[in-house]
N, C-alpha and C positions, 0 to 999 in steps of 0.2 A: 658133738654139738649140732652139726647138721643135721643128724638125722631129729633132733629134738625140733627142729628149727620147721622142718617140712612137713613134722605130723602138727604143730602148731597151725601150721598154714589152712594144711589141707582142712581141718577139723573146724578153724576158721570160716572156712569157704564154706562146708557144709551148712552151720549156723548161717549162715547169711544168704545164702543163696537166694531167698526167696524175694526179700529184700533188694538185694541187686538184682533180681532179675524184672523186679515192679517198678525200680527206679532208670534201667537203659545201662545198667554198668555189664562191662562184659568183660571181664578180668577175675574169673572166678572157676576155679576146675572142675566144678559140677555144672556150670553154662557152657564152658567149652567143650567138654565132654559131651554134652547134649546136644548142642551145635554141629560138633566135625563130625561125631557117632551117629548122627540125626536120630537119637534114641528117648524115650520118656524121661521126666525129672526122674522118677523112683530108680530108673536104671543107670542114671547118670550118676547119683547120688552112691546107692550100690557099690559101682566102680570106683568111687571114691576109698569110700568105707575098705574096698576091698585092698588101696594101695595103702592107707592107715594101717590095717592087719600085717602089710607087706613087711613096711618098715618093722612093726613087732616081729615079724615072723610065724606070726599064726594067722587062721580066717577066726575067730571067736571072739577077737577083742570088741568089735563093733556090736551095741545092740540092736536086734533086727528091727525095733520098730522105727529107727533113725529116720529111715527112707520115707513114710506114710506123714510122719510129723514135718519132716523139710520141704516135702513138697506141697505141703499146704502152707507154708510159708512161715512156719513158724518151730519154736525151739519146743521139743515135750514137756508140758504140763505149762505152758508159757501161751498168751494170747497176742494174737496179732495186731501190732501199736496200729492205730487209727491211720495216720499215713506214713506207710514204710519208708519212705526219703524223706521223713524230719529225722533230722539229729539230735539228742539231748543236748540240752544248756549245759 
């Protein structure tokens, strides 16, 4: 169940990042990673991806264009909401 618990997370944080990172939150594995690593969103992102595959055990799981779509702030084939810090009703 843990490990169900941590690819939830991380995959979480992926989807969001862009989000938190427009609205000042910094609780997120793809901002810390880009912060302490002081490396790009796409390599932060990346690294993520790459501890997702961990927990499966493979590098394949993740699709490659993850990284290009998260770092522009949004989910694939999905448009970016008017202002990232409103919440839905």
């Amino acid at each position: 169940m843990a490990l169900t618990g941590q690819h939830v997370a991380l995959v979480n944080d992926l989807f969001s990042a862009g989000k938190e990172r427009a609205c000042g939150e910094t609780y997120n594995s793809v901002l810390i990673i880009q912060r302490t690593r002081q490396c790009a969103p796409a390599s932060a992102a990346r690294q993520v991806m790459n501890l997702i595959a961990a927990i499966h055990g493979n590098s394949s799981s993740c699709p490659r264009n993850w990284p290009r779509c998260l770092t522009a702030g949004q989910r694939p084939s999905a448009s970016v909401p008017p202002s990232p810090c409103t919440w839905p009703a």
